[in-house]
C-alpha positions as CSV (number, residue, x, y, z in Angstrom):
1,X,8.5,68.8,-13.4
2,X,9.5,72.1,-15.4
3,X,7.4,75.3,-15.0
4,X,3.8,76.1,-16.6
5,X,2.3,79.3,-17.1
6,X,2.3,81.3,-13.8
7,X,-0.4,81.9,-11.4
8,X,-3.0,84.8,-12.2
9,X,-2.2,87.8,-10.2
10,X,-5.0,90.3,-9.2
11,X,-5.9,92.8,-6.5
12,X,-9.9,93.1,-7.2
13,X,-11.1,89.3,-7.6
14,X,-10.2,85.9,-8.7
15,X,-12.5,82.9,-10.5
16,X,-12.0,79.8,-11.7
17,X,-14.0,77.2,-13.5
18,X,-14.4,74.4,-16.2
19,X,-15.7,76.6,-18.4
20,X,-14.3,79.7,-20.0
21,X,-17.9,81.3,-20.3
22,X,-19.0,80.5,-16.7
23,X,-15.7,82.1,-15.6
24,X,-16.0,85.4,-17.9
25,X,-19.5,85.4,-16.1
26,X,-18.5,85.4,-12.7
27,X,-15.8,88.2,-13.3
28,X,-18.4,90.5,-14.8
29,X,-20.5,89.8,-11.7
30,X,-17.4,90.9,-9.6
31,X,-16.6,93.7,-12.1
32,X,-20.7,94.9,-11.5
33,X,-20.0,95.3,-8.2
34,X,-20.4,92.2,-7.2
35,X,-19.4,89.9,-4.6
36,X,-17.8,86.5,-4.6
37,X,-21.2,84.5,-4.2
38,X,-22.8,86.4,-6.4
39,X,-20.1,85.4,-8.7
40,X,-20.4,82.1,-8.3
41,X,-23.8,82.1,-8.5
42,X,-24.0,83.5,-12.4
43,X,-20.8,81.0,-13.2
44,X,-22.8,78.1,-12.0
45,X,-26.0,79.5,-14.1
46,X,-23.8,79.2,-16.9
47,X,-22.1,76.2,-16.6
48,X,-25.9,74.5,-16.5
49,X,-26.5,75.8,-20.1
50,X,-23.1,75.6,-21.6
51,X,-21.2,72.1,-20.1
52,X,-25.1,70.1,-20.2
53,X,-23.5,67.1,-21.0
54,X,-22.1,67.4,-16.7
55,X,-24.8,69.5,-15.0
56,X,-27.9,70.8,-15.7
57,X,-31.1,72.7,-13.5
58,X,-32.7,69.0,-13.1
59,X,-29.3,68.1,-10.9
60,X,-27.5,69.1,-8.0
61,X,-24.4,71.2,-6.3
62,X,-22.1,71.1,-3.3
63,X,-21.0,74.1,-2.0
64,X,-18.6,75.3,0.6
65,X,-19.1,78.8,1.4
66,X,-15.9,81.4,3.7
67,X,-17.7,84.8,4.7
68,X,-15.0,86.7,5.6
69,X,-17.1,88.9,8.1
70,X,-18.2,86.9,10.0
71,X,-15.3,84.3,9.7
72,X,-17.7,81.0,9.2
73,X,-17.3,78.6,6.5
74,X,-20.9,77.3,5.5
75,X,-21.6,74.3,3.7
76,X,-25.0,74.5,1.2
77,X,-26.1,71.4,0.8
78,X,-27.7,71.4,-3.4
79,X,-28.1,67.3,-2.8
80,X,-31.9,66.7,-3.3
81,X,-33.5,63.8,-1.7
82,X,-35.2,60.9,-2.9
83,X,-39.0,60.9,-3.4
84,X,-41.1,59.9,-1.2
85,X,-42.2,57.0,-2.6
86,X,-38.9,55.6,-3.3
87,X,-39.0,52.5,-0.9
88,X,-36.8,49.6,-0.7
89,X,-39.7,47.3,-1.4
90,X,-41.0,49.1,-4.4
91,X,-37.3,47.9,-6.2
92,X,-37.4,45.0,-4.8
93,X,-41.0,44.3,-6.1
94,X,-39.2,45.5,-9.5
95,X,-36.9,43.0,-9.6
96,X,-33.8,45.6,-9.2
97,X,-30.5,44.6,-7.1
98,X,-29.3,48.3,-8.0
99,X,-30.9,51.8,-8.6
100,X,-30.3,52.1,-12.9
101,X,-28.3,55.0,-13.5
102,X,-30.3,56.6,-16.1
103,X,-34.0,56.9,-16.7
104,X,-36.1,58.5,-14.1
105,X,-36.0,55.8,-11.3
106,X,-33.0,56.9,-9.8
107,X,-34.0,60.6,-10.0
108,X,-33.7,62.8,-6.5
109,X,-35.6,66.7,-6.2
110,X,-33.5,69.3,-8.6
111,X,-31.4,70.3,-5.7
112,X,-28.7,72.6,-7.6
113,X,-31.0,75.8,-8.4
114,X,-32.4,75.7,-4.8
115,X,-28.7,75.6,-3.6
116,X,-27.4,79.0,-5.6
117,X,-30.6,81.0,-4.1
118,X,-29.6,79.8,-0.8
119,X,-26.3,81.2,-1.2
120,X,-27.7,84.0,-3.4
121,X,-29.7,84.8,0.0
122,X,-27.4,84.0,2.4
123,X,-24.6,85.7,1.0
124,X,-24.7,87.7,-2.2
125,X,-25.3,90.7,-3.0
126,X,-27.2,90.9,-6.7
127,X,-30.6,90.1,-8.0
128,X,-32.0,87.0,-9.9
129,X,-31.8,88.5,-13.0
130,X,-28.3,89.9,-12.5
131,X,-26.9,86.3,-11.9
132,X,-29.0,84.7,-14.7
133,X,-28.6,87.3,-17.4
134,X,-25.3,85.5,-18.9
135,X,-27.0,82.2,-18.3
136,X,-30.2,83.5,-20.5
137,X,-28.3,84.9,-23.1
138,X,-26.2,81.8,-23.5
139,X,-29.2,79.3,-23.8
140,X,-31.3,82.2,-26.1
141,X,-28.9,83.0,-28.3
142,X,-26.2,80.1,-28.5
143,X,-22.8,79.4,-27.1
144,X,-20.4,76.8,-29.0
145,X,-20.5,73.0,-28.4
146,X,-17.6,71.9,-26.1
147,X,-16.3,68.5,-27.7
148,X,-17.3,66.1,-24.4
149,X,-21.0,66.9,-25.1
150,X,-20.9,67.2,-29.0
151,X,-19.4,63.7,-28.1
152,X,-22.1,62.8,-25.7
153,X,-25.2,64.0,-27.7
154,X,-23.6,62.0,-30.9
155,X,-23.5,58.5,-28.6
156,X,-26.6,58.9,-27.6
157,X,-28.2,59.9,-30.9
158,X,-30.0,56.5,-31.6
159,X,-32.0,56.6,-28.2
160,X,-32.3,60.4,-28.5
161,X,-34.2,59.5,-31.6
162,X,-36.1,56.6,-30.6
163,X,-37.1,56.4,-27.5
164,X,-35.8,60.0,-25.6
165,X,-37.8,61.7,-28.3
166,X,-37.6,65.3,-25.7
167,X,-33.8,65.0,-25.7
168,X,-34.0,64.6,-29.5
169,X,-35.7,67.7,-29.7
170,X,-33.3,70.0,-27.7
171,X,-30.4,68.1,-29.3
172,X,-30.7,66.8,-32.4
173,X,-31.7,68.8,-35.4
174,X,-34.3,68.6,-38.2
175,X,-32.9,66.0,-39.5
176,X,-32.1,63.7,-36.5
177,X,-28.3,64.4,-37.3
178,X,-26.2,65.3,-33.5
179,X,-24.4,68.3,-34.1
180,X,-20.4,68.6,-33.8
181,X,-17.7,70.0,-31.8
182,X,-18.2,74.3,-32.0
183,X,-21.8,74.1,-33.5
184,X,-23.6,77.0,-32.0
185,X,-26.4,75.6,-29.6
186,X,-29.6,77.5,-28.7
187,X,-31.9,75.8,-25.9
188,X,-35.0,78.2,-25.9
189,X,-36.7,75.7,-23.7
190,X,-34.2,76.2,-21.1
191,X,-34.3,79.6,-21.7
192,X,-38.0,80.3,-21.3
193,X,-37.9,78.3,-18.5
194,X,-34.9,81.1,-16.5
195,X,-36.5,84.0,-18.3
196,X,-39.9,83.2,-16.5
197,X,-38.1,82.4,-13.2
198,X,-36.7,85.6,-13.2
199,X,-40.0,87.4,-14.0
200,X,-41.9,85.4,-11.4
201,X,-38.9,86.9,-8.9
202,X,-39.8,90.7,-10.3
203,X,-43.3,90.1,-9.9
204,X,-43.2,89.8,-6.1
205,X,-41.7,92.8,-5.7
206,X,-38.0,94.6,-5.3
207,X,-36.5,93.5,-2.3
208,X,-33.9,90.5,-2.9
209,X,-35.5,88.5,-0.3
210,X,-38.9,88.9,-1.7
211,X,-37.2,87.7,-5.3
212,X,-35.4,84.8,-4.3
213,X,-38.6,83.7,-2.1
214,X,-41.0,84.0,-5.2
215,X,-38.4,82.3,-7.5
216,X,-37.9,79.7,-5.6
217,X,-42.0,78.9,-5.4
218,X,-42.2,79.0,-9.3
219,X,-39.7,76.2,-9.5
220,X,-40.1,74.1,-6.2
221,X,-43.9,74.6,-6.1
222,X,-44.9,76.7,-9.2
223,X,-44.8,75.7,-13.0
224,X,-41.4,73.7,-13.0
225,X,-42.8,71.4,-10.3
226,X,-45.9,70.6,-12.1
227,X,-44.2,70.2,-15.1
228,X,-41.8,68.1,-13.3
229,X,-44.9,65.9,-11.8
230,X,-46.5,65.5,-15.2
231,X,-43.2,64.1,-16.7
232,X,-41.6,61.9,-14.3
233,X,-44.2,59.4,-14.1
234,X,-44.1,58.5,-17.4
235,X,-42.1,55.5,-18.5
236,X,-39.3,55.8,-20.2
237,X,-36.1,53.0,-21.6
238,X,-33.3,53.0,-19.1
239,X,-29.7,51.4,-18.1
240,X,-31.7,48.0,-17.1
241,X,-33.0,47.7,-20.7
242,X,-36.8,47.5,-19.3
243,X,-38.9,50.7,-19.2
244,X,-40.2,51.9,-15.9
245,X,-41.8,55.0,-14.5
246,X,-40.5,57.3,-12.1
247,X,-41.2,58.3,-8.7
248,X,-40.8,62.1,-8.1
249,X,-43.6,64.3,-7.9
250,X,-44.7,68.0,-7.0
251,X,-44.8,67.2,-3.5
252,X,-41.8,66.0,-2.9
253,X,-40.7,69.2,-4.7
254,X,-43.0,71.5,-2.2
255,X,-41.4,70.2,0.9
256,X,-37.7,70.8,0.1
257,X,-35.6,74.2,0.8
258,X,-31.5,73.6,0.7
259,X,-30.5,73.5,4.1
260,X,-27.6,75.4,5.4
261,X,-25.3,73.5,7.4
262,X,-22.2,73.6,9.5
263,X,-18.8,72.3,7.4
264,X,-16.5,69.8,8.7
265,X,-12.5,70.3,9.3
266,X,-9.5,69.4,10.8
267,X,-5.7,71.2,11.0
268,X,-2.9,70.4,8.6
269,X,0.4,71.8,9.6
270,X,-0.3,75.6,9.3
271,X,-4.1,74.9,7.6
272,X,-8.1,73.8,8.2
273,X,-9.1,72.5,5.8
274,X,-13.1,72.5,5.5
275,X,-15.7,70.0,3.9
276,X,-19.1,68.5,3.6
277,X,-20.6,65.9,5.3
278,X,-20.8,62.3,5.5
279,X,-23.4,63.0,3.0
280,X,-20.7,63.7,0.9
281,X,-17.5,62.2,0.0
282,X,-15.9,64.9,1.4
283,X,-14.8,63.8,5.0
284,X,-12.4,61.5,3.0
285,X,-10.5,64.4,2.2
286,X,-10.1,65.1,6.1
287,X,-9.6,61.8,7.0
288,X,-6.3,61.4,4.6
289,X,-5.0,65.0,6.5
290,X,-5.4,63.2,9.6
291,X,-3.5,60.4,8.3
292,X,-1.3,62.2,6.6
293,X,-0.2,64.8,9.4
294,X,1.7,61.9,10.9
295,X,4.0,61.3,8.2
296,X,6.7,63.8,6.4
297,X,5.6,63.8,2.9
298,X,8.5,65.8,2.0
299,X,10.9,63.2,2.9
300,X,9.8,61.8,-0.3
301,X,10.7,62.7,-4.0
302,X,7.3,64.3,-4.9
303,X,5.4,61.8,-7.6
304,X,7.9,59.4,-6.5
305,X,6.9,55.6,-5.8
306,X,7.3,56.0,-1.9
307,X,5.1,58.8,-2.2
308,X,2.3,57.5,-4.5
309,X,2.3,54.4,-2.6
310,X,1.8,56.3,0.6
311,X,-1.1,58.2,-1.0
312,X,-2.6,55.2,-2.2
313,X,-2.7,53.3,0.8
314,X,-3.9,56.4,2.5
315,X,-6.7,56.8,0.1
316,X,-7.5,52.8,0.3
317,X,-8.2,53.2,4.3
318,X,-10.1,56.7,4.0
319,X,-12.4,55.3,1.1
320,X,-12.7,52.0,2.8
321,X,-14.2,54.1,5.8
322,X,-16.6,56.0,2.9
323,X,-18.1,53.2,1.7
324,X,-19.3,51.7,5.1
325,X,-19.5,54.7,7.5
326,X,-21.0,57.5,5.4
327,X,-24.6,58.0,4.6
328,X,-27.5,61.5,5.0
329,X,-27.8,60.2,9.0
330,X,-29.2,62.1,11.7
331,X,-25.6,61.2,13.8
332,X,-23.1,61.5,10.5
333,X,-21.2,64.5,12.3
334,X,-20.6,62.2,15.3
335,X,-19.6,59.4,12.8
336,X,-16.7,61.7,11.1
337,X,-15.5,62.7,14.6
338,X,-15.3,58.7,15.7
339,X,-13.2,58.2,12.5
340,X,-11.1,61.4,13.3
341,X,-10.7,60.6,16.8
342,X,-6.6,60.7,17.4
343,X,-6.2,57.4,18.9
344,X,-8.1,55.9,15.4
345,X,-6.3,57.8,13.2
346,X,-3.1,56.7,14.8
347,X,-4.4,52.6,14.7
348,X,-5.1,53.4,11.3
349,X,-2.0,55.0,10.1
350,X,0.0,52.3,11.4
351,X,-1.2,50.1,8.6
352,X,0.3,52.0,6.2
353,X,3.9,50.0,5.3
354,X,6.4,49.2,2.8
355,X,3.6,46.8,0.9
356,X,0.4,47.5,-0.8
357,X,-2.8,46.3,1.6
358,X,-4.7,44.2,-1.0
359,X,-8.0,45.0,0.8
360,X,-7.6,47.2,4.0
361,X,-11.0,47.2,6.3
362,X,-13.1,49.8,7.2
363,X,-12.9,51.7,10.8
364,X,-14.1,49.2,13.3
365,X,-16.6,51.8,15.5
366,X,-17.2,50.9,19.2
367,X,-20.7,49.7,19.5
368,X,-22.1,49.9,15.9
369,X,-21.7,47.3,13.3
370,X,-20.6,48.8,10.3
371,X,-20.8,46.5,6.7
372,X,-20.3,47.4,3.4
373,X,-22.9,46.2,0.9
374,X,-22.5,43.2,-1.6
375,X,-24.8,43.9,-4.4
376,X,-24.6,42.1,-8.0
377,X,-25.8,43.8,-10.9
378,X,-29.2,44.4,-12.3
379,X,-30.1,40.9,-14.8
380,X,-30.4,42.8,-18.2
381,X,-33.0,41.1,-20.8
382,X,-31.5,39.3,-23.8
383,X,-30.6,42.3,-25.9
384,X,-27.5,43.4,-28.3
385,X,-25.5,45.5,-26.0
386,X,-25.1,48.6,-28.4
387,X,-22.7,51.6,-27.7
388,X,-25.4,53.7,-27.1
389,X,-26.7,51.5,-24.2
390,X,-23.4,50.9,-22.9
391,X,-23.1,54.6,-22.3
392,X,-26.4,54.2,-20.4
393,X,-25.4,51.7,-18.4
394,X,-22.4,53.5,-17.1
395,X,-24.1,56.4,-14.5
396,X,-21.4,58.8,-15.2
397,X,-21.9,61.6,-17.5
398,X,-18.5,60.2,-19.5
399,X,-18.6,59.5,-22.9
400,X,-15.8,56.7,-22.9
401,X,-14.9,54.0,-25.7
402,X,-16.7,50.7,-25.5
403,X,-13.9,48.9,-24.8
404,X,-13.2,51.2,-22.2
405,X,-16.5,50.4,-20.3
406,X,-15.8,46.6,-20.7
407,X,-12.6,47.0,-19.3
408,X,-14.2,48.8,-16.1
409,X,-12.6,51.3,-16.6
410,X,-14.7,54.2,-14.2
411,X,-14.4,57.5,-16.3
412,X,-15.7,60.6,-14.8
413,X,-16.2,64.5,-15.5
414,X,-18.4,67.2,-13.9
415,X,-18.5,71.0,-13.1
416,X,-16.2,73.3,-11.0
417,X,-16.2,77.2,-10.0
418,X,-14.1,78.6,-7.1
419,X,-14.0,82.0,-6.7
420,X,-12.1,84.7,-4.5
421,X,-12.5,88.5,-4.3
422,X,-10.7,91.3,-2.0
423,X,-13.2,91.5,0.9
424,X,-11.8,87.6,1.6
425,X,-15.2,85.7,0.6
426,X,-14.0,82.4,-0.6
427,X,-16.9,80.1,-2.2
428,X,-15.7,76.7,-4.2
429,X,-18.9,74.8,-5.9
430,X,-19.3,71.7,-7.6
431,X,-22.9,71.4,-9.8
432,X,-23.5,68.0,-11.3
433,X,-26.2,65.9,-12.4
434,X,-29.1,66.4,-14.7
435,X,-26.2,65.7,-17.7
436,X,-28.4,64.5,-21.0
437,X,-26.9,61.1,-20.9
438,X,-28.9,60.8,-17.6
439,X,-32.2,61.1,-18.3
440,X,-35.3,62.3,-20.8
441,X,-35.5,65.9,-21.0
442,X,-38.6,67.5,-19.2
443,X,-40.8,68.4,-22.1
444,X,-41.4,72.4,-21.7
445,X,-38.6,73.0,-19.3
446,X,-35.3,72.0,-21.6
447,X,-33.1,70.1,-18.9
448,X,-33.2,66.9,-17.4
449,X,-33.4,65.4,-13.7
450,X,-30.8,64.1,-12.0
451,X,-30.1,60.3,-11.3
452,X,-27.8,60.3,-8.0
453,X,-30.3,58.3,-6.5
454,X,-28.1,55.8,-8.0
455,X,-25.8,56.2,-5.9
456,X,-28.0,54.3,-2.8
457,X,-27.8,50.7,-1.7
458,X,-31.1,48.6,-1.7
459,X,-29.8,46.4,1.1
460,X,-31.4,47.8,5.0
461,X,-29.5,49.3,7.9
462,X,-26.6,50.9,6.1
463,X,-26.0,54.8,5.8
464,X,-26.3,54.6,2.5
465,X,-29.6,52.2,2.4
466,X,-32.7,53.8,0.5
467,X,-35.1,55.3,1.7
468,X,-38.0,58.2,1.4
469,X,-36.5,61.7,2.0
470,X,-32.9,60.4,2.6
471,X,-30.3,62.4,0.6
472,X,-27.8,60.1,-1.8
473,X,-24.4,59.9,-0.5
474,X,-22.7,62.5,-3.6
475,X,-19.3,62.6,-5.1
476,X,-19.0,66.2,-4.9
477,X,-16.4,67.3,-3.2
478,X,-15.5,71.6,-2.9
479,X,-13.2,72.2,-0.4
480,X,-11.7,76.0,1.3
481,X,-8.9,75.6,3.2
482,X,-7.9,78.7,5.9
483,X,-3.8,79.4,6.9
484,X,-3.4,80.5,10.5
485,X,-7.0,80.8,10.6
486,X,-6.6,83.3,7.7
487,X,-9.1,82.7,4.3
488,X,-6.4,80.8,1.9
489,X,-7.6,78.8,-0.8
490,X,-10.7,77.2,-2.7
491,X,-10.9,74.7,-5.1
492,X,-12.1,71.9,-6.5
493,X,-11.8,69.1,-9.7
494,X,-14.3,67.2,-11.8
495,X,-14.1,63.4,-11.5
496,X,-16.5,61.6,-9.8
497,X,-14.9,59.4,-7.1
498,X,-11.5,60.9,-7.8
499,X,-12.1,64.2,-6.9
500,X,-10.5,63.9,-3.5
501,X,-7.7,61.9,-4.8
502,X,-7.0,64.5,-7.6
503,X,-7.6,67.9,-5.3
504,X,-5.6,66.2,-2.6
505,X,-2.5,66.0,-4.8
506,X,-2.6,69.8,-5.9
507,X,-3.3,70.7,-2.2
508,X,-0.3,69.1,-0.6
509,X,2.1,70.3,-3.5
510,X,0.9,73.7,-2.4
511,X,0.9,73.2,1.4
512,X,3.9,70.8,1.4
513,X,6.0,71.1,-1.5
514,X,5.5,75.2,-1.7
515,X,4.2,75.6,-5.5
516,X,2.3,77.8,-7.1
517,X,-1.3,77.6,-8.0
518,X,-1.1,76.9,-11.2
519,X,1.7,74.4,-11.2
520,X,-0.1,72.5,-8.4
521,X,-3.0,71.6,-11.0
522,X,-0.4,70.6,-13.8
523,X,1.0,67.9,-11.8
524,X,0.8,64.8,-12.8
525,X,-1.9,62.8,-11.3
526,X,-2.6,59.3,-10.1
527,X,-5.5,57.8,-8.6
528,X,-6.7,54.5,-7.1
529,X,-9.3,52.2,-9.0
530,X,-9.4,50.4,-5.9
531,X,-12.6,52.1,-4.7
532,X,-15.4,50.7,-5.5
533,X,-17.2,53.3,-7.8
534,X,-20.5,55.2,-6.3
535,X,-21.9,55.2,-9.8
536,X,-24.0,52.3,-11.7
537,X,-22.6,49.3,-12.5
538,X,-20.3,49.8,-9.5
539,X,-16.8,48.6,-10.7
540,X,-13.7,48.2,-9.3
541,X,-9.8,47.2,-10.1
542,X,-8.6,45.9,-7.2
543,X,-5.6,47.2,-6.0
544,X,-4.8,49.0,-9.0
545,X,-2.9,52.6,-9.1
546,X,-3.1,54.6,-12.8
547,X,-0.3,57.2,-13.0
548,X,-0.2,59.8,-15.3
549,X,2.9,59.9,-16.6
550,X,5.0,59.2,-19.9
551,X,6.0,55.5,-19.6
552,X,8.1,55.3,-17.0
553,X,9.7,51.4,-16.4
554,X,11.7,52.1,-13.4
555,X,8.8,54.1,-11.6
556,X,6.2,50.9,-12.4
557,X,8.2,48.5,-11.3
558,X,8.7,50.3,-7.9
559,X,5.5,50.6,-7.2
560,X,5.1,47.2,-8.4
561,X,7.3,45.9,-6.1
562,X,5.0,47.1,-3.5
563,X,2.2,45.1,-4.1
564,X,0.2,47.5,-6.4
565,X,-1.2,46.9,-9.7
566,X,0.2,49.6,-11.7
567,X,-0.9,51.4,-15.1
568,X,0.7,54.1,-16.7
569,X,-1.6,56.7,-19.0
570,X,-0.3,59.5,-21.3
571,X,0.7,62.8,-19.6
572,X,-2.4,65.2,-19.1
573,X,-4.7,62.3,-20.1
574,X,-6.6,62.1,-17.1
575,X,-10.3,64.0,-16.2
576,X,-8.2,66.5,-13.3
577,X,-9.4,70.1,-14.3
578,X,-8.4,71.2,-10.6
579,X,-9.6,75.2,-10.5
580,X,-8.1,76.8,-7.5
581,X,-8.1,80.6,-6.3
582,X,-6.6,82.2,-3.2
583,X,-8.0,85.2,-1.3
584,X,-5.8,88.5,-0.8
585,X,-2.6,88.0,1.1
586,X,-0.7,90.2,3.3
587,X,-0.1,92.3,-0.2
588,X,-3.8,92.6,-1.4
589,X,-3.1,90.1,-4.0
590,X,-5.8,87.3,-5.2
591,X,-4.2,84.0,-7.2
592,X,-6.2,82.5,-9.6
593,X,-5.4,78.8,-11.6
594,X,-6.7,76.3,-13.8
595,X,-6.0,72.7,-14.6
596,X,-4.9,72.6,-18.6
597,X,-5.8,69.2,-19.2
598,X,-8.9,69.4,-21.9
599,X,-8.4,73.4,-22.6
600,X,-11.6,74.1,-21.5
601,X,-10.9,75.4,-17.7
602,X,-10.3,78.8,-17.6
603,X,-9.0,81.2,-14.9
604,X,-9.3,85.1,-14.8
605,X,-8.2,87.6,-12.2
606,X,-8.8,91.5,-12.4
């Protein structure tokens, strides 16, 4: 492929994200004297007012966090559970096969804003109001309409107006009309709800600790949770085409704090690479290393057939082991460790050949019985299936054609910040949920809850199985990656279940192919549809590899050869807005680069 723009060259810090605004927020933070959680902690407070249409306060984050002190690489876990009423038998008494993906059934405790005061705590530096002052501004004042939620709020217009009357409100204007692409957008809802977060901080005092501690009550056992209570047992329309009440209350609010855990990692040539838990999809990112490690990729013409096919098979068996191993359990480490375990890997591997594997298996575990659930869809009434409702059926924020969602086609989009400065703090976040496709917005607060609990099965005895308290198995996906045990890299990608797919691709053209940042999240990507989607209704193509590419005959028909059901889409068409920054190297010099595709990612170094 020819050369892009070159990588962002800096000696004081480097950020990245999906949004321009979030990113001009996080260098200020650095620019105040600020450090890189700190940064990443006013980013993501932007990119929950300006991208609502992919994240929100009501949703959640995943974050991996290098302290370059202390040399640890943290994961904060912003995945809040389910409530604790949510009980297999209460959807089964419902008449439900699957969680919806909209409404307030599905929805888990807000775990994003916990998540950044953790950090905040943990890590940073600043005060509340330092990290939410850009945030505040933004939602009091107005920022301009990015075209995916301009698209999203016009979609869902006729339910906004009829039966989500709170999301009309915040949305929608006078006249009921959606507003278009570079409107300027003022929430003061959501902004009276951070403005009186941040005073409820300076009220208990100046300390940072004191802050964040009172700040955290306000919202987890103060006015946003009894706001919060009072709302989501109402009853609202949602993707089954019934109306039912939620489940989350105050209390199950009360009795959550973000926990702080340990990442996962393995070696890859010269790197670690470190991830979340089996709580996560992030082990399948590890588990294709390990896979990986024993084969020389650049043997292969880079976004060649052997080399997509090789990806894709290695994807199929890492995914494969996703969907039946992972799950929030009290032995998930010791699961990822059994699937990393040499001797597996190397069984494993071994199934990679010359042919597409139609259906590889999961990991067969000594001693456990590990199954991955069959569950048909929900039985909707006899109803006209409307755009707007096929958008609610589909659990990904996406706003796709129709035809598109007939076809199963799994779209998917979310938030991304990675940031870098010169001390050698590397911190890559993904916020998601909450969007305003998702769910009612919370009268008096101005954002929405979350629906991962969508993401559960309602079958017993797997991982994933619901139940009270039990985080959803998420899509996001951060990752840092160390180079002879050196702080090297952080990034991350919107995209749902292709996140580790699409970050994988820019990783290995960077730690096997030697490019540069920014190149690495130009290439074109590909992606299996062969994973069965963690989002509501659950689709899957079946052996089928989409390649983004300008129509290539000769490169089809390879892969075709192969055994894989291959479909071309235009250059750059695909959701990959990989962000990626690299700490200071042996020079003082930070990298900073974002994926082109939308023009909406933006990096900035200083």
């Amino acid at each position: 492929m020819t050369a892009g723009p070159p990588d962002l060259l800096g000696t004081h810090g480097a950020v990245s994200s999906s949004h321009w605004l979030a990113t001009a927020a996080g260098m200020a933070t650095l620019n105040d004297g600020g450090n890189a959680f700190d940064a990443a902690v006013a980013a993501g407070f932007v990119l929950a007012v300006v991208e609502p249409h992919s994240n929100g306060l009501g949703g959640d984050a995943c974050i991996v966090a290098h302290h370059a002190r202390s040399g640890r690489t943290s994961v904060i876990s912003g995945q809040g559970p389910m409530p604790a009423a949510a009980t297999l038998a209460h959807f089964q008494d419902l008449g439900l096969r699957q969680i919806p993906g909209s409404g307030l059934l599905p929805a888990t405790v807000p775990g994003a804003f916990g998540a950044w005061l953790r950090m905040l705590a943990e890590f940073g530096t600043k005060s509340l109001r330092d990290v939410m002052t850009d945030a505040i501004g933004y939602a009091e004042r107005g920022h301009p309409l990015v075209a995916d939620a301009a698209r999203a709020i016009g979609s869902m217009q006729p339910l906004f107006a009829t039966e989500w009357e709170s999301s009309g409100a915040m949305y929608l204007d006078a006249a009921g009309n959606a507003p278009a692409t570079g409107d300027r957008m003022r929430y003061p809802e959501l902004a009276s709800t951070m403005r009186c977060l941040v005073e409820a901080a300076e009220a208990a005092g100046s300390s940072q600790e004191s802050q964040i501690e009172a700040a955290h009550r306000a919202f987890y056992q103060g006015f946003v949770a009894e706001a919060i209570d009072g709302f989501a047992t109402r009853s609202f329309l949602d993707s089954t085409g019934r109306h039912h009440s939620g489940l989350l209350t105050g209390q199950d609010l009360a009795a959550w704090t973000a926990p702080v855990e340990e990442s996962l990692s393995v070696a890859y040539r010269e790197f670690e690479v470190h991830k979340s838990g089996p709580w996560s999809q992030g082990p399948v990112f590890l588990q294709q290393l390990a896979l990986l490690a024993g084969i020389d990729l650049t043997a292969y013409e880079f976004g060649g057939a052997p080399y997509i096919h090789t990806l894709t098979e290695v994807a199929k068996l890492a995914f494969a082991d996703r969907e039946a191993w992972y799950g929030d359990q009290p032995d998930g480490r010791e699961t990822i460790e059994a699937l990393l375990d040499p001797g597996t890997v190397a069984a494993r591997r071994a199934l990679i050949g010359p042919a597409a594997t139609p259906d590889p298996a999961h990991t067969d575990l000594p001693g456990r019985h590990g199954f991955v659930p069959d569950v048909t869809p929900n039985t909707l009434p006899d109803m006209e299936l409307s755009d707007w409702f096929l958008q609610l059926q589909n659990g990904l924020p996406t706003i796709v054609p129709a035809a598109a969602l007939r076809a199963s086609l799994k779209p998917g989009d979310t938030c991304t910040v990675v940031v870098a400065d010169r001390e050698g703090n590397l911190v890559a976040a993904i916020p998601s949920g909450g969007w305003l496709k998702s769910s009612p917005v919370v009268p008096g607060l101005g954002f929405p809850l979350g629906t991962r609990g969508q993401t559960m099965w309602l079958v017993p005895g797997h991982p994933n199985s619901l139940a009270p308290g039990r985080r959803p198995r998420t899509t996001l996906s951060p990752s840092v990656a160390l180079r002879d045990g050196k702080p090297y890299l952080a990034y991350g990608t919107p995209g749902g279940d292709r996140q580790d797919q699409w970050t994988l691709e820019s990783f290995l053209a960077v730690a096997d192919f030697g490019m540069g940042l920014q190149q690495a999240t130009d290439i074109p990507h590909f992606h299996t549809d062969h994973v069965p989607a963690s989002f509501t209704p659950r689709a899957r193509r079946r052996n089928t590899v989409v390649v983004e590419s300008a129509p290539d005959a000769e490169l089809i028909a390879a892969l075709k050869s192969r055994g894989h059901n291959a479909v071309t889409v235009p250059p750059m068409s695909l959701g990959a807005k990989v962000c990626i920054v690299a700490a200071p190297d042996t020079q003082g010099m930070l990298r900073a680069a974002a994926g082109t595709r939308g023009s909406q990612a933006q990096a900035m170094v200083r």
